[in-house]
C-alpha positions as CSV (number, residue, x, y, z in Angstrom):
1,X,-15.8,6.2,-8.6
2,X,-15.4,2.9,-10.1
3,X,-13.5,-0.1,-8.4
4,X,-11.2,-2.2,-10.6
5,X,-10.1,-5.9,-10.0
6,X,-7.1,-7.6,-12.0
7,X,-6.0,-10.9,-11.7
8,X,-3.1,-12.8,-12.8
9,X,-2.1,-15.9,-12.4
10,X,0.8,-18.5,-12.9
11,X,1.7,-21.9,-12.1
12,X,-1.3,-23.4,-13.9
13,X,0.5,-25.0,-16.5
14,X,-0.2,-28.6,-16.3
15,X,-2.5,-28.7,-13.9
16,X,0.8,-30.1,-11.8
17,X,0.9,-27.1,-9.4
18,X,2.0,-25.0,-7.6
19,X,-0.6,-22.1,-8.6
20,X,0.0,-18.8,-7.8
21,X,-2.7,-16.0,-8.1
22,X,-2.1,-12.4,-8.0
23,X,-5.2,-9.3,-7.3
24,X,-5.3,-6.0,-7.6
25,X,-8.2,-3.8,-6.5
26,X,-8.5,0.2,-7.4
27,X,-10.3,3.1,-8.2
28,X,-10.4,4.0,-12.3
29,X,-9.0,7.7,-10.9
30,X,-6.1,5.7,-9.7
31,X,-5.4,3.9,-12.5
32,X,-5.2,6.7,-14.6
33,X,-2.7,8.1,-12.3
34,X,-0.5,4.7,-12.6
35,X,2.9,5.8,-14.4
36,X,3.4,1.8,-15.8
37,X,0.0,0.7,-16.0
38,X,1.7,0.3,-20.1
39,X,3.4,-2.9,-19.0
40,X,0.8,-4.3,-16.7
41,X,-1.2,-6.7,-19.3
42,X,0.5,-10.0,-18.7
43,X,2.8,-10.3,-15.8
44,X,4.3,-13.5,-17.7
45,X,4.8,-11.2,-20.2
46,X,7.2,-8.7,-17.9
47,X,11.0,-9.0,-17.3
48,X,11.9,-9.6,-13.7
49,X,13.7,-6.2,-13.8
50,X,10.7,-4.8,-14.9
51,X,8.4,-6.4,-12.5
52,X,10.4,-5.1,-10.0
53,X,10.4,-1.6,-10.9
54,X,6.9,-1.7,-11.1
55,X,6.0,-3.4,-7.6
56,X,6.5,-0.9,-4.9
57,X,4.7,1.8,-6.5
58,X,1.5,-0.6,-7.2
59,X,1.4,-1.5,-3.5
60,X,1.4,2.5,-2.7
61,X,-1.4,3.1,-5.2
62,X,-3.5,0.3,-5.4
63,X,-6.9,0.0,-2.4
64,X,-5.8,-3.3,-2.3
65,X,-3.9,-6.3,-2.9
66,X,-3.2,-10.4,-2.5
67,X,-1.5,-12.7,-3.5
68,X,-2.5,-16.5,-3.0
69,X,-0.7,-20.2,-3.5
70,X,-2.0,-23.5,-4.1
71,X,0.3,-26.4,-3.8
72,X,-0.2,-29.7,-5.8
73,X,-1.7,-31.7,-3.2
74,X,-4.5,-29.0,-2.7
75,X,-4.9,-29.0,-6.3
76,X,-5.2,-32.5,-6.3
77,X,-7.2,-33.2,-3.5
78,X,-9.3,-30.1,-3.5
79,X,-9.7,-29.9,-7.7
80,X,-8.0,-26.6,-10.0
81,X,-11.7,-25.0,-10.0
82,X,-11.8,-25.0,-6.2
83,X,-8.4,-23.5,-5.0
84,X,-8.6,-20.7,-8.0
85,X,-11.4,-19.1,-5.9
């Protein structure tokens, strides 16, 4: 079995902040499994409808997940390459 990651993430723009970053972590038996893994490229790229569709059974079928925020001050204090870790 093989163990996937995906990231996305948004709020980059800039470099004003806020930065929001988004993981996913499964198995490739999983993801094959995953009835709208066709729309998951580009979550920018997603209606809200559709992103909501989608969400409830990611979280049932992926190992894991996260999502993580930045806000401008730690962007600016800390530097972009810092808080996208």
């Amino acid at each position: 079995m093989m163990l996937n990651i995906y990231i996305d993430e948004c709020g980059l723009g800039c470099l004003a902040g806020p930065l929001t970053v988004g993981a996913v972590l499964w198995d490739d038996e999983t993801l094959e499994e995953f009835s709208c893994i066709k729309w998951i490229r580009d979550s920018k790229k997603l209606s809200k409808m559709r992103r909501n569709l989608i969400v409830d059974e990611l979280k049932a079928k992926v190992t894991d997940w996260a999502v993580v925020y930045a806000t401008s001050d730690e962007i600016d204090s800390e530097g972009i390459h810092v808080v996208k870790r």
